[in-house]
N, C-alpha and C positions, 0 to 999 in steps of 0.2 A: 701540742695537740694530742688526738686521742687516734687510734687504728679504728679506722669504720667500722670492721668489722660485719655485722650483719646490718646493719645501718645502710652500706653499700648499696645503690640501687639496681635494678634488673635492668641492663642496658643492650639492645639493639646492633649487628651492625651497621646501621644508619646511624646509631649515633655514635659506634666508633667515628665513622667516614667524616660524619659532621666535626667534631673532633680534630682529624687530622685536617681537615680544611683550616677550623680554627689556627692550628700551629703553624702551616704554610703561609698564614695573614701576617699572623706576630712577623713567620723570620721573614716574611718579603718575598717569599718564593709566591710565583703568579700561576704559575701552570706546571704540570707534572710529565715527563717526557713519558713514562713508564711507571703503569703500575703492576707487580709483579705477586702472586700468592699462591699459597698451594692448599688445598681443602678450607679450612675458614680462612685465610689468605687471598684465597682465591675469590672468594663472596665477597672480599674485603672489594678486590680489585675490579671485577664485577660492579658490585654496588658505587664505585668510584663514577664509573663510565655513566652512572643516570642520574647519580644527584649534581653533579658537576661536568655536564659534558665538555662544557669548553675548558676547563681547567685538567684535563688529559687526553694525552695523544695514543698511548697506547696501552692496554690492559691485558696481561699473561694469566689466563687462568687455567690452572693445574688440579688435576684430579679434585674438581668439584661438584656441585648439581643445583641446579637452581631452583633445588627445597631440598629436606631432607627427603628419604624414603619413611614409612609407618615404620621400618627397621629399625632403622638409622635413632628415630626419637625413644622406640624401645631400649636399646642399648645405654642411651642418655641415659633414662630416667633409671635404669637400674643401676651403673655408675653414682647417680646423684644419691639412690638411696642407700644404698653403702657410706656414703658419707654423714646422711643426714641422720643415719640409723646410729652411727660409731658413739657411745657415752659419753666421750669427750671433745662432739659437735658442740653441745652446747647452745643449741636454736644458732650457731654464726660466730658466737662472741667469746672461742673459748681461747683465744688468747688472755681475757681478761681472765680467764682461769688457769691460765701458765701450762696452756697444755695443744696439743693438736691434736685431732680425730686421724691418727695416722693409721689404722687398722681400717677406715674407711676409704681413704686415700690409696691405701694399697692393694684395696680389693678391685678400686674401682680402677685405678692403673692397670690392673692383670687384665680383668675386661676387655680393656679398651686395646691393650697392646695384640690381646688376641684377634681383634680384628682388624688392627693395621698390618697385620701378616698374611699372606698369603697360606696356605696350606700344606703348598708343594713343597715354600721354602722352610717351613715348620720340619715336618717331613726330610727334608734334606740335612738343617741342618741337626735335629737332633733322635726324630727317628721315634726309635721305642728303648734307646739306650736308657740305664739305669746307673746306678751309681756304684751300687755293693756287685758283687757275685749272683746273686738270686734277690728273687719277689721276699719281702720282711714281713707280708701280708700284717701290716699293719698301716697307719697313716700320717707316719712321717715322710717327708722328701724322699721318693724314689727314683722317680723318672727326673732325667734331665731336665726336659721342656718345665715338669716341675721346678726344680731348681732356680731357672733363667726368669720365670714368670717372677717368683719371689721374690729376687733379686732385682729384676725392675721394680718389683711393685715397691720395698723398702726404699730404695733408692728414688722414687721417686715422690716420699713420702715423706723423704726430708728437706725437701726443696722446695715445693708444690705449695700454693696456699686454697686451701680449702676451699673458700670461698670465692677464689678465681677458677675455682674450674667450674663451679655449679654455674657460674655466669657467664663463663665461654658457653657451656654445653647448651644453655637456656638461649645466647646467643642463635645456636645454630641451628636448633627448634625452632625460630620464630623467624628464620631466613626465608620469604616467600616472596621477590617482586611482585608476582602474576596475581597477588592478593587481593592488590585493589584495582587489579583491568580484570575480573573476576575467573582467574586462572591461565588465561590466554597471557604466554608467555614472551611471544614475538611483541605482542603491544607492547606490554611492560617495558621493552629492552629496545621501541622505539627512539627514545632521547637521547639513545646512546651515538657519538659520536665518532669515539678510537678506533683504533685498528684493534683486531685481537686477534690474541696466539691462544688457542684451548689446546689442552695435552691432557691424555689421560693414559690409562695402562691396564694392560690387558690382565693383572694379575690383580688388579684391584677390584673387591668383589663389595666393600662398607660401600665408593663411590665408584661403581665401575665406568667403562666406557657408553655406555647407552644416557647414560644421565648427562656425560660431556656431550655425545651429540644429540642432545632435547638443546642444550644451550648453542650450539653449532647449530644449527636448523634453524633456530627462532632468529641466528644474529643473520645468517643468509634469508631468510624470509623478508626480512629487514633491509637487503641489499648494503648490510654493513660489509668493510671489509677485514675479511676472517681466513686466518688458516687454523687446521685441526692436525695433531699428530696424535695418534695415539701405538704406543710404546710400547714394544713387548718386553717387559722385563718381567721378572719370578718374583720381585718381594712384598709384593700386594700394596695397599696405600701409602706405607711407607717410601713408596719409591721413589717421592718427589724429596726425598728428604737426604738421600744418598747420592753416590756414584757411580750412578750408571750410564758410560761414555755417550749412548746414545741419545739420550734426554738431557744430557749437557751438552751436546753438538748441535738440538730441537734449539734447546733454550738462546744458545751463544749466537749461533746466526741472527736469530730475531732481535737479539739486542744490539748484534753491529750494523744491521738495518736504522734499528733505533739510531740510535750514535750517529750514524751517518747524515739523516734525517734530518737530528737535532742539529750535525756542525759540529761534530765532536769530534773528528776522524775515523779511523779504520782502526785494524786492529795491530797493535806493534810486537805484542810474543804470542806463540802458538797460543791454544787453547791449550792448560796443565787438566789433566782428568786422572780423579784419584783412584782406588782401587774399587774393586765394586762388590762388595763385604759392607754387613748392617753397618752402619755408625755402631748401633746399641750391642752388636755383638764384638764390638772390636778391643772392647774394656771387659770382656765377660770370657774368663780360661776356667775349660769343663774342667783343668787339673787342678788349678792354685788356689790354694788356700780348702781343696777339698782333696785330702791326701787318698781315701777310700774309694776315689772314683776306679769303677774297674777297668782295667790298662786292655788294652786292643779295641775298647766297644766305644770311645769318647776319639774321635777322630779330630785332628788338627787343621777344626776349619774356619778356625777365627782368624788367623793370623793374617793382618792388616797388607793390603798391596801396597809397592812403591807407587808412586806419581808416575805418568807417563803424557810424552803429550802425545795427540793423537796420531800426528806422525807415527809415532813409534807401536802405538797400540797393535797389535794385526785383530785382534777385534772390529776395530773399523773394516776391515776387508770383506765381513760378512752385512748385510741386511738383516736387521732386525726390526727395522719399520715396516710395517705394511700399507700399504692403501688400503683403505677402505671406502665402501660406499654402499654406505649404510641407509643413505637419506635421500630411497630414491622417492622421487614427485616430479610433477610435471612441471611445479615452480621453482622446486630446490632442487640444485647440484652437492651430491657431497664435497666437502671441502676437505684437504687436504695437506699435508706439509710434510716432506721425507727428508730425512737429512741420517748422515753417514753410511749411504752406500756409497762403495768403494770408485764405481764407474757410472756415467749417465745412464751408459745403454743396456745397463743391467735390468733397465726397468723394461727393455721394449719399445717398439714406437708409442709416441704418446699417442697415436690416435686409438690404438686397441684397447686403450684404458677403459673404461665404463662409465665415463663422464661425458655430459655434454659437449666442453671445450676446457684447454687447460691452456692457462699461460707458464711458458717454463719457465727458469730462471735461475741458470746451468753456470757455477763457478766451480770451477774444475781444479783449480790451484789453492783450494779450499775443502776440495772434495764435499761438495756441497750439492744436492739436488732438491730442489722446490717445486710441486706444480699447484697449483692453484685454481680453483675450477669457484666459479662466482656464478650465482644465480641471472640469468639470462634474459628475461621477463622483462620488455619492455626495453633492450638494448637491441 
Protein backbone atom coordinates (compact mmCIF):
# COMPACT_ATOMS: atom_id res chain seq x y z
CA UNK A 1 0.00 0.00 0.00
CA UNK A 2 0.67 3.67 -0.22
CA UNK A 3 1.04 6.30 3.20
CA UNK A 4 -2.28 8.49 3.00
CA UNK A 5 -0.62 11.07 3.50
CA UNK A 6 -2.93 14.01 2.73
CA UNK A 7 -5.51 11.75 1.60
CA UNK A 8 -6.10 11.18 5.46
CA UNK A 9 -9.39 12.46 6.52
CA UNK A 10 -10.28 15.25 9.12
CA UNK A 11 -11.45 13.28 11.99
CA UNK A 12 -13.37 14.15 15.13
CA UNK A 13 -13.07 12.99 18.73
CA UNK A 14 -16.22 11.24 18.21
CA UNK A 15 -14.83 9.46 15.77
CA UNK A 16 -11.85 8.60 17.69
CA UNK A 17 -14.25 7.35 20.57
CA UNK A 18 -16.49 5.50 17.82
CA UNK A 19 -13.17 3.75 16.91
CA UNK A 20 -12.15 2.68 20.20
CA UNK A 21 -15.73 1.26 20.80
CA UNK A 22 -15.04 -0.53 17.42
CA UNK A 23 -11.68 -2.32 18.92
CA UNK A 24 -13.41 -3.11 22.41
CA UNK A 25 -16.06 -5.27 19.99
CA UNK A 26 -13.34 -7.04 18.00
CA UNK A 27 -11.38 -7.98 21.43
CA UNK A 28 -14.69 -8.75 23.45
CA UNK A 29 -14.09 -6.20 25.95
CA UNK A 30 -17.99 -5.10 26.90
CA UNK A 31 -17.60 -2.33 29.19
CA UNK A 32 -14.70 -0.09 30.41
CA UNK A 33 -13.98 0.15 34.18
CA UNK A 34 -11.97 3.68 33.57
CA UNK A 35 -11.49 6.03 31.18
CA UNK A 36 -8.56 8.15 31.90
CA UNK A 37 -7.07 11.48 29.83
CA UNK A 38 -5.44 14.46 30.19
CA UNK A 39 -6.20 17.76 27.78
CA UNK A 40 -7.29 15.90 24.35
CA UNK A 41 -7.25 12.68 26.50
CA UNK A 42 -9.36 14.11 28.69
CA UNK A 43 -12.19 15.10 25.77
CA UNK A 44 -11.21 11.57 24.74
CA UNK A 45 -12.65 10.35 28.20
CA UNK A 46 -15.38 12.91 28.49
CA UNK A 47 -16.69 12.25 25.01
CA UNK A 48 -16.68 8.27 26.25
CA UNK A 49 -19.10 8.91 29.11
CA UNK A 50 -22.06 10.31 26.17
CA UNK A 51 -21.72 8.38 23.30
CA UNK A 52 -21.51 5.03 25.26
CA UNK A 53 -22.95 5.50 28.65
CA UNK A 54 -23.39 2.05 29.65
CA UNK A 55 -20.24 0.91 28.35
CA UNK A 56 -18.14 3.00 31.23
CA UNK A 57 -18.09 3.28 34.68
CA UNK A 58 -15.87 5.83 35.20
CA UNK A 59 -14.22 8.88 33.40
CA UNK A 60 -10.80 10.99 34.76
CA UNK A 61 -10.68 14.10 33.02
CA UNK A 62 -7.55 16.14 33.48
CA UNK A 63 -6.70 19.50 32.67
CA UNK A 64 -9.43 19.98 29.94
CA UNK A 65 -12.51 22.32 28.79
CA UNK A 66 -15.30 21.40 27.28
CA UNK A 67 -14.45 23.54 24.01
CA UNK A 68 -11.73 25.19 23.22
CA UNK A 69 -11.21 28.98 24.23
CA UNK A 70 -11.09 31.70 20.85
CA UNK A 71 -7.13 31.38 22.38
CA UNK A 72 -6.73 28.20 22.42
CA UNK A 73 -7.98 27.82 18.39
CA UNK A 74 -5.61 30.90 17.74
CA UNK A 75 -2.52 29.18 18.87
CA UNK A 76 -3.88 26.01 16.65
CA UNK A 77 -4.10 27.53 13.59
CA UNK A 78 -0.74 29.46 13.89
CA UNK A 79 0.98 26.14 14.82
CA UNK A 80 -0.95 24.69 11.71
CA UNK A 81 0.37 27.45 9.45
CA UNK A 82 3.92 26.92 10.27
CA UNK A 83 3.42 23.75 8.87
CA UNK A 84 1.33 24.30 6.03
CA UNK A 85 3.55 27.35 5.12
CA UNK A 86 7.16 25.11 5.39
CA UNK A 87 8.25 24.21 1.34
CA UNK A 88 8.49 20.86 2.02
CA UNK A 89 4.54 20.55 3.14
CA UNK A 90 3.92 19.79 0.10
CA UNK A 91 -0.13 20.34 0.13
CA UNK A 92 0.26 16.77 2.90
CA UNK A 93 1.98 14.37 0.57
CA UNK A 94 5.63 15.21 0.99
CA UNK A 95 6.68 12.02 1.94
CA UNK A 96 6.10 11.16 -1.59
CA UNK A 97 8.81 13.81 -2.11
CA UNK A 98 11.29 12.14 0.35
CA UNK A 99 11.33 14.97 2.50
CA UNK A 100 9.32 16.46 5.72
CA UNK A 101 8.37 20.10 6.43
CA UNK A 102 10.55 19.82 9.55
CA UNK A 103 11.22 23.85 9.78
CA UNK A 104 7.34 23.91 10.30
CA UNK A 105 7.11 21.20 12.74
CA UNK A 106 9.67 22.96 14.69
CA UNK A 107 8.23 26.30 14.82
CA UNK A 108 4.92 24.96 15.55
CA UNK A 109 6.50 22.56 18.51
CA UNK A 110 8.21 25.91 20.05
CA UNK A 111 4.62 27.47 20.07
CA UNK A 112 2.93 25.10 21.52
CA UNK A 113 5.69 24.05 24.21
CA UNK A 114 5.51 27.77 25.25
CA UNK A 115 2.24 27.51 26.27
CA UNK A 116 2.21 24.09 27.98
CA UNK A 117 4.52 26.06 30.52
CA UNK A 118 3.89 27.95 33.01
CA UNK A 119 5.68 31.34 33.31
CA UNK A 120 6.90 31.00 36.82
CA UNK A 121 8.41 27.70 35.91
CA UNK A 122 10.04 29.25 32.64
CA UNK A 123 11.30 31.90 34.87
CA UNK A 124 12.58 29.51 37.38
CA UNK A 125 14.13 27.36 35.43
CA UNK A 126 15.99 29.38 32.97
CA UNK A 127 15.74 33.07 33.83
CA UNK A 128 17.44 35.52 31.59
CA UNK A 129 20.65 33.23 31.57
CA UNK A 130 22.72 33.41 28.40
CA UNK A 131 25.11 31.35 27.02
CA UNK A 132 28.53 33.41 26.16
CA UNK A 133 29.82 36.16 28.76
CA UNK A 134 27.71 39.06 27.30
CA UNK A 135 24.70 40.16 24.69
CA UNK A 136 26.54 39.05 20.75
CA UNK A 137 23.72 41.67 19.71
CA UNK A 138 23.18 39.59 16.98
CA UNK A 139 20.59 36.67 16.24
CA UNK A 140 22.02 33.64 16.97
CA UNK A 141 21.09 31.45 20.18
CA UNK A 142 21.54 33.51 23.08
CA UNK A 143 19.38 33.04 25.87
CA UNK A 144 18.93 29.69 27.32
CA UNK A 145 15.02 29.50 27.15
CA UNK A 146 16.31 30.05 23.38
CA UNK A 147 18.31 27.13 23.24
CA UNK A 148 15.66 24.49 25.11
CA UNK A 149 12.76 25.89 22.75
CA UNK A 150 15.20 24.67 19.71
CA UNK A 151 15.91 21.87 21.02
CA UNK A 152 12.52 20.66 21.62
CA UNK A 153 11.46 22.09 18.54
CA UNK A 154 14.38 19.82 16.37
CA UNK A 155 13.59 17.09 18.39
CA UNK A 156 10.38 16.93 17.93
CA UNK A 157 10.63 17.32 14.38
CA UNK A 158 12.14 14.20 13.93
CA UNK A 159 9.63 12.04 15.28
CA UNK A 160 6.23 13.99 14.81
CA UNK A 161 4.24 13.41 11.55
CA UNK A 162 3.11 16.33 10.07
CA UNK A 163 0.01 15.55 9.12
CA UNK A 164 -0.96 14.11 12.54
CA UNK A 165 -0.67 17.02 14.29
CA UNK A 166 -2.79 19.40 11.97
CA UNK A 167 -5.42 16.52 12.77
CA UNK A 168 -5.19 16.28 16.46
CA UNK A 169 -5.07 20.28 16.59
CA UNK A 170 -8.25 20.29 13.96
CA UNK A 171 -9.37 17.54 16.38
CA UNK A 172 -9.54 19.94 19.23
CA UNK A 173 -11.00 22.91 17.45
CA UNK A 174 -14.05 21.04 16.58
CA UNK A 175 -14.45 19.50 20.40
CA UNK A 176 -17.83 21.25 21.36
CA UNK A 177 -20.73 18.76 22.96
CA UNK A 178 -23.09 21.76 23.83
CA UNK A 179 -23.14 22.24 19.83
CA UNK A 180 -26.05 20.49 19.31
CA UNK A 181 -28.18 21.23 22.90
CA UNK A 182 -27.31 24.83 21.48
CA UNK A 183 -24.49 25.66 23.91
CA UNK A 184 -26.00 24.53 27.12
CA UNK A 185 -23.60 22.41 28.34
CA UNK A 186 -25.26 20.35 31.54
CA UNK A 187 -27.78 19.12 28.76
CA UNK A 188 -25.23 17.91 26.60
CA UNK A 189 -23.36 15.91 29.42
CA UNK A 190 -26.98 14.69 30.41
CA UNK A 191 -26.47 10.87 29.03
CA UNK A 192 -23.63 10.67 30.78
CA UNK A 193 -23.68 7.84 33.28
CA UNK A 194 -19.95 7.38 35.10
CA UNK A 195 -18.64 8.65 37.98
CA UNK A 196 -16.04 11.35 37.32
CA UNK A 197 -12.63 12.65 38.65
CA UNK A 198 -12.01 16.41 37.00
CA UNK A 199 -8.30 17.69 37.97
CA UNK A 200 -6.96 20.70 36.87
CA UNK A 201 -3.97 22.99 38.02
CA UNK A 202 -3.53 26.07 39.08
CA UNK A 203 -0.63 26.99 37.01
CA UNK A 204 -2.29 26.11 33.92
CA UNK A 205 -3.19 29.04 32.05
CA UNK A 206 -3.86 27.24 27.74
CA UNK A 207 -6.62 25.01 30.04
CA UNK A 208 -6.91 26.57 33.28
CA UNK A 209 -8.95 25.70 36.24
CA UNK A 210 -12.36 27.71 35.45
CA UNK A 211 -12.83 25.67 32.19
CA UNK A 212 -12.50 22.35 34.56
CA UNK A 213 -15.11 23.76 36.67
CA UNK A 214 -17.69 24.92 33.71
CA UNK A 215 -17.33 20.86 33.20
CA UNK A 216 -17.75 20.32 37.17
CA UNK A 217 -20.96 22.39 37.41
CA UNK A 218 -22.60 21.17 34.27
CA UNK A 219 -21.88 17.34 35.67
CA UNK A 220 -23.24 18.43 39.34
CA UNK A 221 -26.26 20.36 37.69
CA UNK A 222 -26.70 16.84 36.28
CA UNK A 223 -26.78 15.32 39.70
CA UNK A 224 -23.88 13.18 38.18
CA UNK A 225 -21.46 11.71 40.59
CA UNK A 226 -18.25 13.97 40.54
CA UNK A 227 -15.34 14.96 42.40
CA UNK A 228 -13.00 17.97 41.43
CA UNK A 229 -9.25 18.41 42.56
CA UNK A 230 -7.56 21.08 41.42
CA UNK A 231 -3.77 20.97 42.08
CA UNK A 232 -1.42 23.55 42.86
CA UNK A 233 1.60 22.88 41.00
CA UNK A 234 4.15 25.55 38.98
CA UNK A 235 4.41 23.65 35.59
CA UNK A 236 1.39 24.95 33.71
CA UNK A 237 -0.42 22.35 31.31
CA UNK A 238 2.22 20.15 31.29
CA UNK A 239 1.50 18.93 34.72
CA UNK A 240 -0.77 16.18 33.96
CA UNK A 241 2.26 14.77 32.15
CA UNK A 242 4.83 14.57 35.19
CA UNK A 243 5.54 13.91 38.74
CA UNK A 244 3.96 15.74 40.81
CA UNK A 245 3.35 13.54 44.13
CA UNK A 246 0.22 15.32 44.74
CA UNK A 247 -1.81 14.80 41.45
CA UNK A 248 -0.46 11.10 41.55
CA UNK A 249 -1.90 10.68 45.23
CA UNK A 250 -5.49 12.68 43.21
CA UNK A 251 -5.21 10.25 40.66
CA UNK A 252 -4.06 6.79 42.63
CA UNK A 253 -6.87 6.98 45.19
CA UNK A 254 -9.61 7.33 42.58
CA UNK A 255 -8.38 4.39 40.67
CA UNK A 256 -8.24 2.07 43.99
CA UNK A 257 -11.79 3.02 44.39
CA UNK A 258 -12.02 1.90 40.74
CA UNK A 259 -10.26 -1.43 41.56
CA UNK A 260 -12.13 -1.92 44.36
CA UNK A 261 -15.46 -1.38 42.70
CA UNK A 262 -14.55 -3.45 39.72
CA UNK A 263 -13.33 -6.71 42.24
CA UNK A 264 -9.90 -6.12 41.51
CA UNK A 265 -8.48 -5.76 45.09
CA UNK A 266 -6.77 -3.08 47.04
CA UNK A 267 -3.67 -1.87 46.72
CA UNK A 268 -0.46 -4.48 47.39
CA UNK A 269 3.10 -1.80 47.22
CA UNK A 270 2.90 1.77 48.17
CA UNK A 271 2.30 4.20 45.73
CA UNK A 272 6.23 4.76 43.83
CA UNK A 273 6.21 8.74 42.99
CA UNK A 274 9.02 10.01 40.86
CA UNK A 275 10.82 13.25 41.13
CA UNK A 276 9.08 16.26 40.21
CA UNK A 277 11.44 17.87 37.47
CA UNK A 278 9.86 18.24 33.61
CA UNK A 279 10.18 14.89 31.86
CA UNK A 280 11.25 17.31 28.91
CA UNK A 281 13.82 18.92 30.92
CA UNK A 282 15.39 15.77 32.38
CA UNK A 283 17.29 14.79 28.90
CA UNK A 284 18.12 18.59 28.34
CA UNK A 285 22.02 19.79 30.34
CA UNK A 286 22.39 23.65 29.95
CA UNK A 287 26.36 22.41 29.95
CA UNK A 288 26.70 19.31 27.54
CA UNK A 289 27.42 19.33 24.48
CA UNK A 290 27.45 23.27 24.79
CA UNK A 291 30.98 23.94 26.13
CA UNK A 292 30.62 28.04 26.01
CA UNK A 293 27.83 28.02 28.23
CA UNK A 294 28.83 30.77 30.95
CA UNK A 295 29.81 28.82 34.29
CA UNK A 296 27.92 30.26 37.63
CA UNK A 297 24.80 31.68 35.36
CA UNK A 298 23.37 27.94 34.15
CA UNK A 299 22.39 26.46 37.44
CA UNK A 300 21.96 22.50 38.10
CA UNK A 301 18.38 22.15 37.90
CA UNK A 302 17.71 19.36 35.76
CA UNK A 303 19.05 16.74 37.53
CA UNK A 304 16.39 13.97 37.68
CA UNK A 305 14.97 12.99 41.44
CA UNK A 306 15.17 9.47 42.84
CA UNK A 307 11.83 7.55 43.20
CA UNK A 308 10.32 7.79 46.47
CA UNK A 309 7.21 6.42 47.77
CA UNK A 310 5.06 8.57 49.58
CA UNK A 311 5.92 7.19 52.80
CA UNK A 312 9.16 8.58 52.45
CA UNK A 313 8.25 11.88 50.55
CA UNK A 314 7.99 14.83 53.54
CA UNK A 315 6.46 16.52 50.66
CA UNK A 316 3.31 14.82 51.61
CA UNK A 317 3.53 16.55 54.98
CA UNK A 318 2.56 19.79 53.57
CA UNK A 319 -1.10 20.61 51.71
CA UNK A 320 -1.01 21.63 48.49
CA UNK A 321 -4.51 21.00 47.49
CA UNK A 322 -6.90 23.60 48.16
CA UNK A 323 -10.61 23.50 48.42
CA UNK A 324 -12.25 25.46 46.46
CA UNK A 325 -15.65 26.84 45.72
CA UNK A 326 -15.93 28.36 43.03
CA UNK A 327 -19.49 27.28 41.92
CA UNK A 328 -21.44 28.88 44.34
CA UNK A 329 -25.65 28.58 43.18
CA UNK A 330 -28.48 27.95 44.95
CA UNK A 331 -28.62 24.40 42.73
CA UNK A 332 -24.93 23.58 42.76
CA UNK A 333 -22.44 22.63 45.50
CA UNK A 334 -18.80 22.94 44.70
CA UNK A 335 -17.33 19.71 44.47
CA UNK A 336 -14.39 18.79 45.67
CA UNK A 337 -11.55 16.03 46.25
CA UNK A 338 -8.21 16.70 48.56
CA UNK A 339 -5.86 14.06 48.77
CA UNK A 340 -2.18 14.33 50.48
CA UNK A 341 -2.58 16.23 53.52
CA UNK A 342 -0.68 14.95 55.97
CA UNK A 343 -3.68 14.84 58.80
CA UNK A 344 -7.55 14.92 58.64
CA UNK A 345 -7.81 17.74 60.93
CA UNK A 346 -5.57 19.81 59.14
CA UNK A 347 -8.53 20.88 57.33
CA UNK A 348 -10.82 21.93 60.34
CA UNK A 349 -14.21 20.90 61.17
CA UNK A 350 -15.95 20.08 58.10
CA UNK A 351 -18.82 22.04 58.85
CA UNK A 352 -16.86 25.52 58.57
CA UNK A 353 -16.17 24.58 55.13
CA UNK A 354 -18.38 26.64 52.58
CA UNK A 355 -20.35 23.97 51.37
CA UNK A 356 -23.82 22.93 51.72
CA UNK A 357 -23.04 19.31 53.09
CA UNK A 358 -19.93 17.15 52.73
CA UNK A 359 -19.61 13.55 52.84
CA UNK A 360 -16.02 12.60 54.28
CA UNK A 361 -14.24 9.62 53.50
CA UNK A 362 -11.15 9.65 56.13
CA UNK A 363 -8.38 6.59 55.46
CA UNK A 364 -5.89 7.64 57.49
CA UNK A 365 -3.39 4.65 56.93
CA UNK A 366 -3.34 6.00 53.46
CA UNK A 367 -3.18 9.36 54.39
CA UNK A 368 -5.87 10.12 52.32
CA UNK A 369 -8.66 12.86 52.90
CA UNK A 370 -11.84 13.08 50.45
CA UNK A 371 -14.88 15.36 50.89
CA UNK A 372 -17.45 15.56 48.66
CA UNK A 373 -20.24 17.97 48.58
CA UNK A 374 -23.21 16.66 45.78
CA UNK A 375 -25.82 18.98 44.63
CA UNK A 376 -28.79 18.73 47.11
CA UNK A 377 -31.92 19.76 44.96
CA UNK A 378 -34.62 17.53 45.39
CA UNK A 379 -32.88 15.03 48.13
Amino acid sequence: GRIYGADFPVVTVEDWVASQARLMDRLGIERLAVAMGGSLGGMQALQWTLDFPDRIAHAIVIAAAPKLSTQNIAFNDVARQAIVSDPDFHGGNFYAMKTVPARGLKLARMLGHITYLSEDLLGEKFGRDIKGDDYGFNYDVEFEIESYLRYQGDKFAQVFDANTYLIMTKALDYFDPARETGGDFAKAVAPAKAGFLVASFTSDWRFPPERSREIVKALVKGGKDVSYAEIDAPHGHDAFLLDDVHYHRVVAAYMDNVAQEAGAGGRTKPLIVGGTELEEMKGYSATADRPHARRGQVKRRWRAQPARTDEQDPRCQQPRLRLRSHLRDEQVAAVALLLGVGQADRLGPLESLPLPRLEATVHRDDVRVAHRAQRLAGK
